[in-house]
C-alpha positions as CSV (number, residue, x, y, z in Angstrom):
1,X,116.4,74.9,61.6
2,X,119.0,76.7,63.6
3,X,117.3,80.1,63.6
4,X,114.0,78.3,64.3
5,X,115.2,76.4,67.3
6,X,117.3,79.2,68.8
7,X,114.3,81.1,68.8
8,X,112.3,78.8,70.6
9,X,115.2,78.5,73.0
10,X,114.9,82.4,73.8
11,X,110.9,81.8,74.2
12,X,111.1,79.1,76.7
13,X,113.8,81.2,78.6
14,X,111.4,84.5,78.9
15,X,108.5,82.5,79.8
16,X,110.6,80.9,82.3
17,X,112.1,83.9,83.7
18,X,108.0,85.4,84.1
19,X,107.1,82.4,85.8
20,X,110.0,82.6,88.2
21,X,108.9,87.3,88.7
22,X,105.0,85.9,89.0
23,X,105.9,83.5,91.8
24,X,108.5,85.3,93.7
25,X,105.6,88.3,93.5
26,X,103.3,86.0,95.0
27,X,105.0,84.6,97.6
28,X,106.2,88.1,98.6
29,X,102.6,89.6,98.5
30,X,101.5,85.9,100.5
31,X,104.4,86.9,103.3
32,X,103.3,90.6,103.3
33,X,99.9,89.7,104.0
34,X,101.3,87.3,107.1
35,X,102.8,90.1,108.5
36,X,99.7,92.5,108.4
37,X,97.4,89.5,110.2
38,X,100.5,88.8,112.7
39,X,100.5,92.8,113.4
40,X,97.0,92.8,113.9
41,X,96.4,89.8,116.4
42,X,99.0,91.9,118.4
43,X,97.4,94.5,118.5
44,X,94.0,92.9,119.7
């Protein structure tokens, strides 16, 4: 049961830490986009 359980622990934590890379790429690719459309309403 231990094995089984610490296992699942180490599963939860990886899935967790991909959710938490997916996001932060998102919001980082989301923030590079608002940058291009703010650069080119300037330059209009």
């Amino acid at each position: 049961m231990n094995k089984s359980s610490s296992r699942g622990l180490k599963l939860t934590t990886v899935i967790f830490a991909v959710l938490i890379m997916a996001v932060s790429a998102i919001l980082s690719t989301t923030s590079v986009a608002d940058d291009m459309d703010v650069e080119q309403s300037q330059s209009e």
